[in-house]
Every structure is written in structure tokens, then in C-alpha cells.
Phi, psi and omega in degrees: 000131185245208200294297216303334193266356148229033121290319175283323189307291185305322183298312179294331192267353171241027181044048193242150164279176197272357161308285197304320177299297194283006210259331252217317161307289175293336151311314181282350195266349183254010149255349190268336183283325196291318176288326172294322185302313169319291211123021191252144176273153165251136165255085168283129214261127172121302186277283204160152187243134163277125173229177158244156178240147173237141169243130205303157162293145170194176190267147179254191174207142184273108192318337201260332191208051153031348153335122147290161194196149172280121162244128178275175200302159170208180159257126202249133144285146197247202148187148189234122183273161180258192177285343183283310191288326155317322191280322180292340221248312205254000000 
């Protein structure tokens, strides 16, 4: 399912127009970024916790020429399903 099909997904199941629905997407996805960017998880109970990881620098290698080469640390977003959604999936 990519944006646009679920978008219609949300429109069809709240009698919303697909205007309102993506509109309505997209807030959440620019508020679950806003809170991760803080340093915060969003919990949705049922659902799942969105977070950040942090991951240490290390060293790698450049597939084309086998160089080592450094990469730095960074912050990863993770997201962990909850139990309502494991259980629905299986």
C-alpha cells in the first residue's frame, strides 16, 4: 500500500474526502517526526511506539573498491508494533 491507496483507505472508512484524509495523514506523520526530532516516542496503545536509536560510528567498506572508509554515528527512527497489531497481523 503506498500513500495515495492509503489515503483513500482513510477516506473511505471516515466519510472524509481524500482531500481531508491526506491532509489528516499528513499531520500525523509531521507531528510523529516532530516528536522523534525532540528526542520523544509517540505511543499509540494497541498499535505501536515510534522512537529513536542511536547508532555508534564504525568502520565500513566501499563495495567498489574495498576501501575502508568511516561512518558516522547517527540517529536511526525505530518503530516497535504493539500487541494489538501483532495479534491482528497473525
Amino acid at each position: 500500500m503506498n500513500k495515495g491507496e492509503l489515503v483513500e483507505a482513510i477516506a473511505d472508512e471516515t466519510d472524509m474526502s481524500k482531500t481531508g484524509a491526506e491532509a489528516v495523514l499528513n499531520a500525523f506523520v509531521s507531528s510523529v517526526t516532530g516528536a522523534l526530532k525532540k528526542g520523544d516516542k509517540v505511543t499509540l496503545t494497541g498499535f505501536g511506539t515510534f522512537s529513536i536509536s542511536n547508532r555508534a560510528a564504525r568502520m565500513g567498506r566501499n563495495p567498489q573498491t574495498g576501501e575502508a572508509i568511516q561512518v558516522k554515528a547517527s540517529k536511526v527512527p525505530k518503530f516497535k508494533a504493539g500487541a494489538g497489531l501483532k495479534d491482528a497481523v497473525n
